[in-house]
DOKOLZA-539719 format. One record per atom (N, C-alpha, C): x, y, z; residue number from 1; residue in one letter; atom name. Coordinates in nm, 3 decimals, decimal comma, padded with zeros to 5 digits, always signed. Layout:
N
[pt [X Y Z] NUM A CA]
...
//
This chain:
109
[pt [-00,249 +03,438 -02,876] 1 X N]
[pt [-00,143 +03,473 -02,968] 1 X CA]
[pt [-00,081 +03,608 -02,932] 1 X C]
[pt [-00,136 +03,698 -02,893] 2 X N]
[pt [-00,118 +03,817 -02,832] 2 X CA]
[pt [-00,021 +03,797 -02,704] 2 X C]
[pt [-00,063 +03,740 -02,643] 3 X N]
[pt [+00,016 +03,727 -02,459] 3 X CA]
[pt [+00,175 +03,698 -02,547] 3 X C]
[pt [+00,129 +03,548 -02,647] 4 X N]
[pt [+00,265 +03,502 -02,670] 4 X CA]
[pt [+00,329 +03,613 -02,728] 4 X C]
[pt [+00,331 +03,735 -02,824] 5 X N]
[pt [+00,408 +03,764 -02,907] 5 X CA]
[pt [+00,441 +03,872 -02,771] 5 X C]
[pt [+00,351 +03,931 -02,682] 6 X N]
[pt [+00,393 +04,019 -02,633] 6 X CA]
[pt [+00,540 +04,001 -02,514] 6 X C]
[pt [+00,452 +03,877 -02,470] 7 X N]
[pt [+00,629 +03,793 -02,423] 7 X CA]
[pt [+00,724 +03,801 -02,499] 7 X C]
[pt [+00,753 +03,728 -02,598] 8 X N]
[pt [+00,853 +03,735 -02,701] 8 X CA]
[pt [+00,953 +03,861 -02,712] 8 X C]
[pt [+00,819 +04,008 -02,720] 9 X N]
[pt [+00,917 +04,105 -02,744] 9 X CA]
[pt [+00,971 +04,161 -02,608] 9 X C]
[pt [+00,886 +04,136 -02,475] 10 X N]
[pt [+00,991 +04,175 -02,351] 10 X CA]
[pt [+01,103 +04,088 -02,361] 10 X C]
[pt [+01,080 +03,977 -02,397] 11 X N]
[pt [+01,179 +03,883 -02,338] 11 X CA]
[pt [+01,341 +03,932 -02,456] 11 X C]
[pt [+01,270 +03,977 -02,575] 12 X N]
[pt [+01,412 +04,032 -02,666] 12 X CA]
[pt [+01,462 +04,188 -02,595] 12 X C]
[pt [+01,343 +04,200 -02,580] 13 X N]
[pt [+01,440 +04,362 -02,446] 13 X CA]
[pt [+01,502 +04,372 -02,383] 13 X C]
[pt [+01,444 +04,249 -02,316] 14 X N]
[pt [+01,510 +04,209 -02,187] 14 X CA]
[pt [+01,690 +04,176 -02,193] 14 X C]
[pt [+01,660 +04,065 -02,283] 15 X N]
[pt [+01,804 +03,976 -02,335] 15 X CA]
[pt [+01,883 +04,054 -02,364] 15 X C]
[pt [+01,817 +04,184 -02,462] 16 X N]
[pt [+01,980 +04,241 -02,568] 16 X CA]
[pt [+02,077 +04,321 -02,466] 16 X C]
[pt [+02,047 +04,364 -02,362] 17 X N]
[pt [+02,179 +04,372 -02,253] 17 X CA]
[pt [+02,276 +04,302 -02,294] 17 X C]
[pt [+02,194 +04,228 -02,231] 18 X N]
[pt [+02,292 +04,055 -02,095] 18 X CA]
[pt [+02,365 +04,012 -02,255] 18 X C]
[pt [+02,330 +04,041 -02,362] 19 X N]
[pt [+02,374 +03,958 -02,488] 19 X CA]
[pt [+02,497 +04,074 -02,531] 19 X C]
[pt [+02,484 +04,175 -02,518] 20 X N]
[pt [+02,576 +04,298 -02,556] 20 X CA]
[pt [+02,680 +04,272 -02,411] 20 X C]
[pt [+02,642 +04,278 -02,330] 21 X N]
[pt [+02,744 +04,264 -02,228] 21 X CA]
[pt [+02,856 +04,147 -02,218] 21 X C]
[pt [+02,791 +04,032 -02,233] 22 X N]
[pt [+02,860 +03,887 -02,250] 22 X CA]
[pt [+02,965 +03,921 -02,373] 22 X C]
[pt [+02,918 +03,996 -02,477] 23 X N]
[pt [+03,004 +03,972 -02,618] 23 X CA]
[pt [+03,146 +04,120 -02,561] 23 X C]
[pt [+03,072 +04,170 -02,481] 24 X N]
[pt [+03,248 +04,278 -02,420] 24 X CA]
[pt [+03,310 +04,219 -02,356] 24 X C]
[pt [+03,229 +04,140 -02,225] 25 X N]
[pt [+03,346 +04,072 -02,176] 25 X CA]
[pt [+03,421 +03,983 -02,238] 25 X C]
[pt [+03,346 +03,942 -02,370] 26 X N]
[pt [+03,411 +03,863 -02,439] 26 X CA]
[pt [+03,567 +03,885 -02,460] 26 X C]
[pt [+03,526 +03,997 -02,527] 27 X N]
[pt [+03,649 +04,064 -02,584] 27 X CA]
[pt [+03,759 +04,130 -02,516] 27 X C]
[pt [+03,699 +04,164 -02,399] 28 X N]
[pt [+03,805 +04,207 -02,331] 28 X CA]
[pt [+03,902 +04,055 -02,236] 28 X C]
[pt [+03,823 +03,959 -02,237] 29 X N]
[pt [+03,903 +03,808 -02,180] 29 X CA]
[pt [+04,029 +03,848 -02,254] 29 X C]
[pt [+04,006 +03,828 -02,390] 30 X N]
[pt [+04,111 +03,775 -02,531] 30 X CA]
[pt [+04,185 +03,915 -02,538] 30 X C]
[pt [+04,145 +04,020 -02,462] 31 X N]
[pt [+04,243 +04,164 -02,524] 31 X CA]
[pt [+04,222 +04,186 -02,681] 31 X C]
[pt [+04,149 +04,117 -02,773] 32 X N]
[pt [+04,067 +04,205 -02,861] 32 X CA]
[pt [+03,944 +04,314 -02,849] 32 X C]
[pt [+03,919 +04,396 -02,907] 33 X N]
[pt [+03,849 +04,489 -02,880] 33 X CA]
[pt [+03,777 +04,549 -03,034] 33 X C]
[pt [+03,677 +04,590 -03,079] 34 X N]
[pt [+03,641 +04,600 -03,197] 34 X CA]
[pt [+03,616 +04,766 -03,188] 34 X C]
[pt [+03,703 +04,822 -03,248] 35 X N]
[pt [+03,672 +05,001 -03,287] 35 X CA]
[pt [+03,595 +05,039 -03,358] 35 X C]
[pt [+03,505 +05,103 -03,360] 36 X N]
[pt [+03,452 +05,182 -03,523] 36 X CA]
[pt [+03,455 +05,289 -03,523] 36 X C]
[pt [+03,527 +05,316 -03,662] 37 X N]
[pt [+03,539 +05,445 -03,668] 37 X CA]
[pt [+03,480 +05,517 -03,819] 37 X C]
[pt [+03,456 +05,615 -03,743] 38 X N]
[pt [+03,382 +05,692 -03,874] 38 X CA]
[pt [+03,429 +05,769 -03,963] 38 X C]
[pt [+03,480 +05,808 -04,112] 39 X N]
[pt [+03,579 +05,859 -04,168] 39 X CA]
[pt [+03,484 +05,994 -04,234] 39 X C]
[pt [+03,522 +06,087 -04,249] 40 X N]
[pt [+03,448 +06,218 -04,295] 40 X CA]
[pt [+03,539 +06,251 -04,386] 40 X C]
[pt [+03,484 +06,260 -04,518] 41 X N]
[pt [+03,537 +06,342 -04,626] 41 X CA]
[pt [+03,509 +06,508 -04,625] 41 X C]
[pt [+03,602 +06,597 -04,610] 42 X N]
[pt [+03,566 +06,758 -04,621] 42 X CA]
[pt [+03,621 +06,760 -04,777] 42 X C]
[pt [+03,507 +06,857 -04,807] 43 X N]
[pt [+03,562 +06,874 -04,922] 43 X CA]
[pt [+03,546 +07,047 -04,969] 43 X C]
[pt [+03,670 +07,042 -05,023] 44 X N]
[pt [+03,766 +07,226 -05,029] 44 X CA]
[pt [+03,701 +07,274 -05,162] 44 X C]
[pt [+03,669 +07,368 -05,141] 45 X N]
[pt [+03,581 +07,463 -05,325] 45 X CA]
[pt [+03,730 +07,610 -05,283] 45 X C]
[pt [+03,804 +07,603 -05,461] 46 X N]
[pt [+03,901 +07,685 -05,440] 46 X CA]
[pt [+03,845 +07,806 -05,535] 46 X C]
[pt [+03,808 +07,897 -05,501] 47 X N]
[pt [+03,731 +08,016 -05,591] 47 X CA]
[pt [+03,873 +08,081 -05,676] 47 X C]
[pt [+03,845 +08,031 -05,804] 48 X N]
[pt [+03,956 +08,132 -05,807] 48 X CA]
[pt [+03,972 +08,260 -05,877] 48 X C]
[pt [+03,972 +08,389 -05,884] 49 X N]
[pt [+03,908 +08,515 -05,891] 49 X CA]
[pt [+03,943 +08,556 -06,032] 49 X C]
[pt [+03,874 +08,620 -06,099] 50 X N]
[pt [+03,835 +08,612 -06,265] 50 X CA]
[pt [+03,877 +08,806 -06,250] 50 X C]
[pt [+04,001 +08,821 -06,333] 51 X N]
[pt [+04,043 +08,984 -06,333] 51 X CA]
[pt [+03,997 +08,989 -06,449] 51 X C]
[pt [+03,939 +09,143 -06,449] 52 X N]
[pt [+03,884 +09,223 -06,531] 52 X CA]
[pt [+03,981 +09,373 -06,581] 52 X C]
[pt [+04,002 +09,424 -06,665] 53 X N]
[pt [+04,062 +09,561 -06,699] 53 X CA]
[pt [+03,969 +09,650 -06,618] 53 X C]
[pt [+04,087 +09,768 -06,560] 54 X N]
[pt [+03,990 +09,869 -06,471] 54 X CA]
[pt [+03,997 +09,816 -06,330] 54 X C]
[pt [+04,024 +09,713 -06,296] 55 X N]
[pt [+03,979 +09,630 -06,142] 55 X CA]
[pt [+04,115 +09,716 -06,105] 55 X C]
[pt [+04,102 +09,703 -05,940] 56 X N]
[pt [+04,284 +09,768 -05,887] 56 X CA]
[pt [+04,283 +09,658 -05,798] 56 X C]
[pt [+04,453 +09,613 -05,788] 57 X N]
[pt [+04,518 +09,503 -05,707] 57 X CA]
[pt [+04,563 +09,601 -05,590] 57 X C]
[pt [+04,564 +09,605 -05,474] 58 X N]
[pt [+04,629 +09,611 -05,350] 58 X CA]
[pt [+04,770 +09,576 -05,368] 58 X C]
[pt [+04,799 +09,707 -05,248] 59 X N]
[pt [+04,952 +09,690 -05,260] 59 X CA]
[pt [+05,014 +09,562 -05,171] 59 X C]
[pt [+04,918 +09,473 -05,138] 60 X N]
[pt [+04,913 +09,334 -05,047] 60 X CA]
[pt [+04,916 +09,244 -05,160] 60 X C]
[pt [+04,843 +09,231 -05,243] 61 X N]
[pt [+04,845 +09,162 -05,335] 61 X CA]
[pt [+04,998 +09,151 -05,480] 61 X C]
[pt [+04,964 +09,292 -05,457] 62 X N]
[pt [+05,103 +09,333 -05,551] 62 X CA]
[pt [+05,223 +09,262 -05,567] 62 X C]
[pt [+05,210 +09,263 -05,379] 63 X N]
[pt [+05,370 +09,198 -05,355] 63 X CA]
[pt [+05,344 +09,072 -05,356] 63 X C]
[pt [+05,272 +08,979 -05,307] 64 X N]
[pt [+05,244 +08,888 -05,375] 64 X CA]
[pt [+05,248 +08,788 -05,532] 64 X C]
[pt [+05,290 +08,860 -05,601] 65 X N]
[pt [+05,248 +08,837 -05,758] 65 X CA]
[pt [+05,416 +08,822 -05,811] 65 X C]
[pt [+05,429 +08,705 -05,895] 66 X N]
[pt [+05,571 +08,738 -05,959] 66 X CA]
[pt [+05,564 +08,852 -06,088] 66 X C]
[pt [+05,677 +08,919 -06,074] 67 X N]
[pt [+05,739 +08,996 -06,159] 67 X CA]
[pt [+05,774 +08,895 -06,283] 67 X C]
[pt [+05,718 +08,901 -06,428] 68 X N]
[pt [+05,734 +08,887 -06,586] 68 X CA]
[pt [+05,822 +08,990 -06,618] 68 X C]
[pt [+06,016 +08,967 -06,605] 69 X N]
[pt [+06,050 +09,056 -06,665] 69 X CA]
[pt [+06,087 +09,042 -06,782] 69 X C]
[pt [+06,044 +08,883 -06,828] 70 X N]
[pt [+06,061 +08,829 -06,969] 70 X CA]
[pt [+05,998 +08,821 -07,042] 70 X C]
[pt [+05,943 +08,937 -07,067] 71 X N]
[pt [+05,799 +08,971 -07,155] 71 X CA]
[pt [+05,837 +08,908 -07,273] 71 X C]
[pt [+05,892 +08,917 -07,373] 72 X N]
[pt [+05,903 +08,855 -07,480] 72 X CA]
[pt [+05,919 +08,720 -07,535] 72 X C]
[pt [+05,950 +08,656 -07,399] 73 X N]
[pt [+05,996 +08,461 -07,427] 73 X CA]
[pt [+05,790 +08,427 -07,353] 73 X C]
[pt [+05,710 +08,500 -07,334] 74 X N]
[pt [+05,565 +08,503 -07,295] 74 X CA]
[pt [+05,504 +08,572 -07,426] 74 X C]
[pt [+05,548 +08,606 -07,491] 75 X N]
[pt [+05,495 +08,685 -07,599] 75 X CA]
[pt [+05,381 +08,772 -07,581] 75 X C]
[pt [+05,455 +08,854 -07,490] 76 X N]
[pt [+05,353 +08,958 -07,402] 76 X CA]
[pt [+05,449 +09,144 -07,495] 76 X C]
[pt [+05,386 +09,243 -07,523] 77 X N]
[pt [+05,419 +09,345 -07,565] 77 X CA]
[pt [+05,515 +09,438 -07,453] 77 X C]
[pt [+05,589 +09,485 -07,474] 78 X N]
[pt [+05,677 +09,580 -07,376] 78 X CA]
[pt [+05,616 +09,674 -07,316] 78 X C]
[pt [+05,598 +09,660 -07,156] 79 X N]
[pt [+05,532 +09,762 -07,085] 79 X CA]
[pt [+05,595 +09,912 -07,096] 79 X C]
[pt [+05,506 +09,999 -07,073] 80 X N]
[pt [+05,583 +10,101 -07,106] 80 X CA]
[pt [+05,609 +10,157 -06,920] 80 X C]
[pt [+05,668 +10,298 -06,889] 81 X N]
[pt [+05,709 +10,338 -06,802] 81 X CA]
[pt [+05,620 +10,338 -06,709] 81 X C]
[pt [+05,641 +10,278 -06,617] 82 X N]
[pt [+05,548 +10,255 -06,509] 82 X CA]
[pt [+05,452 +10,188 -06,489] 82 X C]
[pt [+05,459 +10,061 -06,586] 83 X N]
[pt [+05,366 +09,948 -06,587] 83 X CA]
[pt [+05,482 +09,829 -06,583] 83 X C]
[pt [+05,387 +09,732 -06,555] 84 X N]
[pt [+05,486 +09,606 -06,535] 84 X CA]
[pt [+05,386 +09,469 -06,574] 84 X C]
[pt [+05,466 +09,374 -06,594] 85 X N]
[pt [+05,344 +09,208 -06,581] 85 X CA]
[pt [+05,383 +09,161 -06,465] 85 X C]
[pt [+05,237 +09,103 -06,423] 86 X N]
[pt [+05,266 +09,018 -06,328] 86 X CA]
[pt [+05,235 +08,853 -06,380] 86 X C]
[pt [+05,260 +08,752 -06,309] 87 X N]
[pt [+05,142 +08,623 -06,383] 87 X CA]
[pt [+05,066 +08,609 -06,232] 87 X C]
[pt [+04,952 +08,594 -06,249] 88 X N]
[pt [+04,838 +08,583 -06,161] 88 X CA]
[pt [+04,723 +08,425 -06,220] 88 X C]
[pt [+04,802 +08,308 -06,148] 89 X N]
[pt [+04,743 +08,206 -06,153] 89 X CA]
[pt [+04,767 +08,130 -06,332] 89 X C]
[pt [+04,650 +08,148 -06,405] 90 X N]
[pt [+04,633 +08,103 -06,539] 90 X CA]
[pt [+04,672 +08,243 -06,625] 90 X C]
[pt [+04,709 +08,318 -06,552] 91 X N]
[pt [+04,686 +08,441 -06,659] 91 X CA]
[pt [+04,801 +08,583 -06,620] 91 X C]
[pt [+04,830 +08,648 -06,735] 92 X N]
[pt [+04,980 +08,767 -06,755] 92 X CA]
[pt [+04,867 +08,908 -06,692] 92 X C]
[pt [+04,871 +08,998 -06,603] 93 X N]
[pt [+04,806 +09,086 -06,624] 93 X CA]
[pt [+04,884 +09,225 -06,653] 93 X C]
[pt [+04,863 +09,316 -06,685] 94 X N]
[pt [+04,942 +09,399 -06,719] 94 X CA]
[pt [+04,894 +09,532 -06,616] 94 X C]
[pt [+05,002 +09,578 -06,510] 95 X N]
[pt [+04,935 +09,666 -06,390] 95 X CA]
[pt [+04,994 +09,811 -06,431] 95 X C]
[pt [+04,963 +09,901 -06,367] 96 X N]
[pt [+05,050 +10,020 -06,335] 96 X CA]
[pt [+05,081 +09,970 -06,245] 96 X C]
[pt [+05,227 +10,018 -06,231] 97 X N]
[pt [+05,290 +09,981 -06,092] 97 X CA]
[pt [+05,289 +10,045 -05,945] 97 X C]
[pt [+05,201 +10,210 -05,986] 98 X N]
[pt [+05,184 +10,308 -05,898] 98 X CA]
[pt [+05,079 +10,275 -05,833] 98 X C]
[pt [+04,961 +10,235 -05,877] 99 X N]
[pt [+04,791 +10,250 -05,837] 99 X CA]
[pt [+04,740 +10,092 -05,866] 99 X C]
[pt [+04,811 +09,991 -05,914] 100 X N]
[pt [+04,805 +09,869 -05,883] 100 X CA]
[pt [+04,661 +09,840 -06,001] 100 X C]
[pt [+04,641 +09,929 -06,099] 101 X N]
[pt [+04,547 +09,947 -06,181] 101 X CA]
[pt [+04,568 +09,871 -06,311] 101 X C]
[pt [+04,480 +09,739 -06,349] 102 X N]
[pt [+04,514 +09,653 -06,471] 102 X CA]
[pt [+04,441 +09,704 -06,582] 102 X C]
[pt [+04,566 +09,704 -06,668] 103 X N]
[pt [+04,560 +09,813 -06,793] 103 X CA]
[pt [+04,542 +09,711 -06,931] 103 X C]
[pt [+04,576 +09,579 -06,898] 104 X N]
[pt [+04,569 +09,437 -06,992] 104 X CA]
[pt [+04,586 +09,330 -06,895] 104 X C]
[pt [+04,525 +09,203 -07,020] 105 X N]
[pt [+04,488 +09,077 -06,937] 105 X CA]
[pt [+04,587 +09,020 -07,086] 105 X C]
[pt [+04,629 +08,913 -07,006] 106 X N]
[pt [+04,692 +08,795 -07,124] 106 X CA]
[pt [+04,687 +08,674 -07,084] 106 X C]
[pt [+04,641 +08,548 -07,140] 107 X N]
[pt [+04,636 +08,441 -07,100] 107 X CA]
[pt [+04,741 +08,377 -07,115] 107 X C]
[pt [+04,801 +08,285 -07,007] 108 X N]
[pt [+04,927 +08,214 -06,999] 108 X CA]
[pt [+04,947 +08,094 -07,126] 108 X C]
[pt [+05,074 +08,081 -07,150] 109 X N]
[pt [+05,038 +07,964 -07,229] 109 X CA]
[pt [+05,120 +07,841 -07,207] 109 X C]
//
């Protein structure tokens, strides 16, 4: 029983070539051809940064940021001289405009 099974499994060793080979030429007779392809999902984490009063924005960032000069249709309070709003994502922050220093936070609505 041994001899037999051990035959058996050369003889499937042997074969799966000649059996893989026959099924390409197959395919290539007919000009079908079978692709596989493998699809990879990446997947993106967007951090998005939580301002605090006291924090300072860069003058890179600064320019970046729209100008709120419609403080009142936002129902945001009138900056005084030398402060301004910006909106930063979900949220109004209220900067000096000199030192890029947030003096208030307001949530968008």
């Amino acid at each position: 029983m041994k001899k037999f099974l051990s035959l058996l499994m050369a003889a499937t060793v042997l074969a799966a070539p000649m059996a893989a080979q026959a099924q390409s030429r197959h395919d290539d007779r007919h000009g079908h051809r079978t692709i596989e392809r493998s699809v990879t999902t990446k997947k993106v984490i967007i951090k998005k940064h939580r301002w605090d009063r006291g924090q300072r924005l860069s003058a890179k960032e600064r320019r970046h940021f729209v100008d709120r000069r419609d403080y009142r249709r936002h129902n945001l309070r009138e900056p005084r001289r030398g402060e301004r709003w910006v909106r930063v994502d979900n949220q109004y922050l209220l900067i000096n405009a000199v030192s890029g220093l947030i003096i208030g936070l307001s949530a968008a609505r």
